[in-house]
Structures are given as structure tokens and as C-alpha cells.
C-alpha positions as CSV (number, residue, x, y, z in Angstrom):
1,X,-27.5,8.2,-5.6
2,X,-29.4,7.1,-2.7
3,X,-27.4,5.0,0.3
4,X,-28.9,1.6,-0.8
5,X,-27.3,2.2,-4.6
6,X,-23.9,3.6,-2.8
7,X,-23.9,0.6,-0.8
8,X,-24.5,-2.0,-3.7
9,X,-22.2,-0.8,-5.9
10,X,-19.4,-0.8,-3.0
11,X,-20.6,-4.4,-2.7
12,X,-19.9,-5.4,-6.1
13,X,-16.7,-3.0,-5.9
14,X,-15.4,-5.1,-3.0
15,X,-16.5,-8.6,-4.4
16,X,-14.2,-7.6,-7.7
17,X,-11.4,-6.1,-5.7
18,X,-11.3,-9.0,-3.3
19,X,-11.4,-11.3,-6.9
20,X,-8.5,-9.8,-7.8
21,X,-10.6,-9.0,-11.4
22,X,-9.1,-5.7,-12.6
23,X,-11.8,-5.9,-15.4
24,X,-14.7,-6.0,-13.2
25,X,-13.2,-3.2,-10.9
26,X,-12.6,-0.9,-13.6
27,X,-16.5,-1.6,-14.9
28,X,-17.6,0.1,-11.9
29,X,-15.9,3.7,-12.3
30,X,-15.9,6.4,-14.2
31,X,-12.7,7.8,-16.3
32,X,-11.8,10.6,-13.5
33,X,-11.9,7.6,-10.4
34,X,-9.4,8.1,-7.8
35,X,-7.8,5.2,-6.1
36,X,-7.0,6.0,-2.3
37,X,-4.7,3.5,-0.6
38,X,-4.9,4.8,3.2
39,X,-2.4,1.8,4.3
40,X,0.3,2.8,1.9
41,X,-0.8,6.7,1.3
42,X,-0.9,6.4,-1.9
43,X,-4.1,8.5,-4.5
44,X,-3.9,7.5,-8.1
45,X,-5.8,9.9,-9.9
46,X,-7.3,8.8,-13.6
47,X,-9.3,5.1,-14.4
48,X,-6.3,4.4,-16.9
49,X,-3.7,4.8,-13.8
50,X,-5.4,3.3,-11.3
51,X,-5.6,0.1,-13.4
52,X,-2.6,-0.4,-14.1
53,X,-1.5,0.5,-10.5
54,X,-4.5,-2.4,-8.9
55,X,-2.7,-4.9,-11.2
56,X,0.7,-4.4,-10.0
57,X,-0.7,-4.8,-6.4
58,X,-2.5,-8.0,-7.2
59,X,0.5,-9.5,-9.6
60,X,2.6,-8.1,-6.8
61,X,0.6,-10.2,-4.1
62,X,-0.8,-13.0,-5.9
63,X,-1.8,-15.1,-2.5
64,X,-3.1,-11.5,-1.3
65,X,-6.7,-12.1,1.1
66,X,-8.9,-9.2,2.4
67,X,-11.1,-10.3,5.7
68,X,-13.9,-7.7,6.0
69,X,-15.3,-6.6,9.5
70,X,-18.6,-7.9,10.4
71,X,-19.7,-4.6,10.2
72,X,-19.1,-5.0,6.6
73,X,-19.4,-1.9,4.3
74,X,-21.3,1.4,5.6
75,X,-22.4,3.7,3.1
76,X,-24.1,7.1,2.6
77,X,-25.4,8.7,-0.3
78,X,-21.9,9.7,-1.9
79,X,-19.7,7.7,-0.1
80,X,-19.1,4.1,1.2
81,X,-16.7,3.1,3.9
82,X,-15.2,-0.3,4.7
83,X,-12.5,-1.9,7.1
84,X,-10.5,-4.9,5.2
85,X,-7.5,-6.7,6.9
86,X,-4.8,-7.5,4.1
87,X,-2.7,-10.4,4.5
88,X,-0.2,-11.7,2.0
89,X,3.1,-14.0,2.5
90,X,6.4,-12.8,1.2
91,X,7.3,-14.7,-2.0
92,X,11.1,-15.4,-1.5
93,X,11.1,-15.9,2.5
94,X,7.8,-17.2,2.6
95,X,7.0,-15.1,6.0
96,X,4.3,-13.7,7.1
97,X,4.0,-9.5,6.4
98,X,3.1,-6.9,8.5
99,X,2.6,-3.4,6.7
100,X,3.2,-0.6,9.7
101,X,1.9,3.1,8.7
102,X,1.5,6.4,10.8
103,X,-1.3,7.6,8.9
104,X,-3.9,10.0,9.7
105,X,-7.2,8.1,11.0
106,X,-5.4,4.9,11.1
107,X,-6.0,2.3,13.7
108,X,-5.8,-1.5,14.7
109,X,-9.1,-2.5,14.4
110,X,-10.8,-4.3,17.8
111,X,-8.7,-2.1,20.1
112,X,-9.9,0.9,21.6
113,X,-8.1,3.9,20.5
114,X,-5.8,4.2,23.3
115,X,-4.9,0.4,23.2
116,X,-4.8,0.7,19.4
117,X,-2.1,3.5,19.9
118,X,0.1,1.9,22.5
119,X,0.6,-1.4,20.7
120,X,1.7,0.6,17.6
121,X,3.6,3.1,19.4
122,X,5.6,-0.7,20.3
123,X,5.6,-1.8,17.3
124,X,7.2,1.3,15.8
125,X,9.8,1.6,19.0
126,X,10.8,-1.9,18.2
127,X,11.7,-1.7,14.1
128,X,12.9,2.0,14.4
129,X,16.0,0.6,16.5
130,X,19.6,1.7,15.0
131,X,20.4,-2.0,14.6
132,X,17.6,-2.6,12.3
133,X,18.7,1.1,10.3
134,X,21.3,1.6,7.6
135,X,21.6,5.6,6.3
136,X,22.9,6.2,3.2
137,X,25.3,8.7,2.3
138,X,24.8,9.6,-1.0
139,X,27.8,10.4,-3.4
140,X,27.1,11.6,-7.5
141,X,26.5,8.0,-9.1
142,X,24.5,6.0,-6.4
143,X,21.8,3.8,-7.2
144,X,19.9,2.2,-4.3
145,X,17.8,-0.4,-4.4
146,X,15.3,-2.0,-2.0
147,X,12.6,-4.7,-1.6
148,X,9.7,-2.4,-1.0
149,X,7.8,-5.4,-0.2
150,X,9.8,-5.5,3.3
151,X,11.3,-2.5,3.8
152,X,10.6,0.7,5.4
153,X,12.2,3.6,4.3
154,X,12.5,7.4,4.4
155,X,14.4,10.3,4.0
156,X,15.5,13.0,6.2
157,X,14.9,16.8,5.5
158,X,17.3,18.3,3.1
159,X,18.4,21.8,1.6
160,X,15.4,23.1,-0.2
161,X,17.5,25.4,-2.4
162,X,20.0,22.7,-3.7
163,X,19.5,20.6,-6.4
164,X,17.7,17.1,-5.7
165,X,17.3,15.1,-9.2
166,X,15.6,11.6,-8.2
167,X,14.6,8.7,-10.9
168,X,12.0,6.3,-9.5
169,X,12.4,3.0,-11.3
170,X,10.1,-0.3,-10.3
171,X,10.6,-3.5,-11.7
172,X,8.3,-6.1,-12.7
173,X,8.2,-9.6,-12.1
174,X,10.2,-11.9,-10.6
175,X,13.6,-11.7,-11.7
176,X,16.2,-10.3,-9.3
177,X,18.2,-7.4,-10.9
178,X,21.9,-7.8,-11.1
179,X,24.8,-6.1,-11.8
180,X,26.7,-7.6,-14.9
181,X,30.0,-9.1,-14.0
182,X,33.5,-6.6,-13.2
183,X,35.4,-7.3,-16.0
């Protein structure tokens, strides 16, 4: 594929992405596509997961916006790169979200590198304060559940030889869940 064909196609790519229209997205690939998500370091392997995993992100963020660079899209002969700011408002609080990651080749764009790397190296002193943390200690039984939409978690290094079972559950829509009423 030459550079010009790369670059359309991660035109029409982006315009569908940025249209939130899963359709036209999944028109463009091929049945072994992989969906790379630097921000959230996330790679969803297989055209059949990675639709169903861009319409939970656009269902997720319905008011969800991309602002390209001026730069816009640069692109090779097997490859096409492009800078996109996300913005999206929290749908319960209404506020304004900031997604933080410490990711390899990540960067605020418009700052130098060094700039770039002190503001987040603030940004990252400031919400890793203990007040802002809660640890959990885990005891047979616990469920734990979180907004991932506004929380940052992690875990801590554990025993490699012990046993470790862990269910991922997410749910869907917009009820809240609840825990039925102590009799």
C-alpha cells in the first residue's frame, strides 16, 4: 500500500471513529484487526472483539469528542499515526474528566518533553496522595466494585506461588448495581 492509500484510509478510519459509527469502522479492517488503545493500554485482538469493545467506549461516552492536531494524520506505507485529544463529561457528576496514564511514549502534546514530564510528574504527585487512597484488604468473599470511569486503581505485587482466582465483571448501562435489602 503506498503512503497516499495508508493515509486515506486512516482518514476515513478517523472520520468513522470520530462518528461514533461502529459499522463504518469495522468496514475498514480485516477479521485479524487489532485495536491499540495507548491512553488506557488496552490491544484487542480479533475484528469481532474490537467491535464490540469500540461500542462500549462510545455507549460508555456518548458526548465523547476527539480534536485532531493540525498536524493531522501522518502516514507511511504500513502504518499511519495520529494525535487525538479525548474529552468527555462524567454522566452522574457532570465534571469534566481527565484520564492520567504512565505509558510508554506518552506525552502532553504542545509541551516540550521536559515540560510535558514535569507537569505530569505534578499531576501524578497530587492524586497519588494517601488522602485520596483507600487499600483493600482482601478477606475470602469480597467483591469490590469501582467507577472505572473515575477511578484509578492498581494492585500491589503479590506471592506468585499462592493462589490468585479473580472474576472481571463490567456492567452495562446505566443502572447502579445494588445489593438487595438485609432481611
Amino acid at each position: 500500500m503506498t503512503a497516499e492509500a495508508t493515509l486515506e484510509l486512516a482518514r476515513r478510519y478517523r472520520d468513522a471513529f470520530f462518528a461514533q459509527d461502529v459499522d463504518a469502522i469495522m468496514s475498514l479492517v480485516t477479521p485479524d484487526f487489532v485495536f491499540e488503545n495507548v491512553t488506557a493500554g488496552e490491544r484487542i485482538i480479533g475484528a469481532d472483539a474490537a467491535r464490540r469493545h469500540i461500542a462500549t467506549i462510545h455507549a460508555r461516552w456518548p458526548d465523547l469528542r476527539f480534536e485532531e492536531r493540525r498536524e493531522g494524520i501522518m502516514a507511511g506505507e504500513s502504518h499511519a499515526v495520529a494525535e487525538w485529544t479525548a474529552q468527555a463529561t462524567h454522566p452522574d457528576t457532570g465534571r469534566r474528566m481527565l484520564y492520567l496514564g504512565r505509558r510508554r511514549n506518552a506525552y502532553l502534546a504542545g509541551l516540550g518533553l521536559a515540560e510535558s514530564e514535569a507537569l505530569l510528574n505534578e499531576l501524578w504527585a497530587f492524586v497519588d496522595r494517601s488522602e485520596f487512597a483507600w487499600e483493600h484488604v482482601w478477606r475470602v468473599g469480597d467483591l469490590v466494585l469501582w467507577d472505572n470511569r473515575c477511578t484509578m486503581h492498581r494492585r500491589d505485587a503479590f506471592d506468585p506461588n499462592g493462589r490468585r482466582i479473580m472474576h472481571r465483571t463490567q456492567v452495562k448501562g446505566e443502572r447502579r448495581p445494588a445489593s438487595p435489602p438485609l432481611a
